[in-house]
C-alpha positions in Angstrom: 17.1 -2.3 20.8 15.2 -4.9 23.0 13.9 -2.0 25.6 11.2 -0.9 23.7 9.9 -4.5 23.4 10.5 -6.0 27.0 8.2 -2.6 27.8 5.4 -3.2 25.4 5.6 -6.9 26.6 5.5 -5.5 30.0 2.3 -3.5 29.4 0.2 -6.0 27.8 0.9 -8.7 30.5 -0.5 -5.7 32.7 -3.7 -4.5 30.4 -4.0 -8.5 29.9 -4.5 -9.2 33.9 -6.6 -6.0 34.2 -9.3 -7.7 31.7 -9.3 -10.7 33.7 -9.9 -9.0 37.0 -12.7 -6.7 35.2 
């Protein structure tokens, strides 16, 4: 299943952007 993935993709672009803007 690709769901899981494309989520936990998902979430590291966000935690990823959230240590640049910190």
């Amino acid at each position: 299943n690709w769901v899981p993935a494309a989520m936990r993709l998902y979430f590291y672009q966000i935690q990823f952007g959230a240590s640049l803007l910190m």
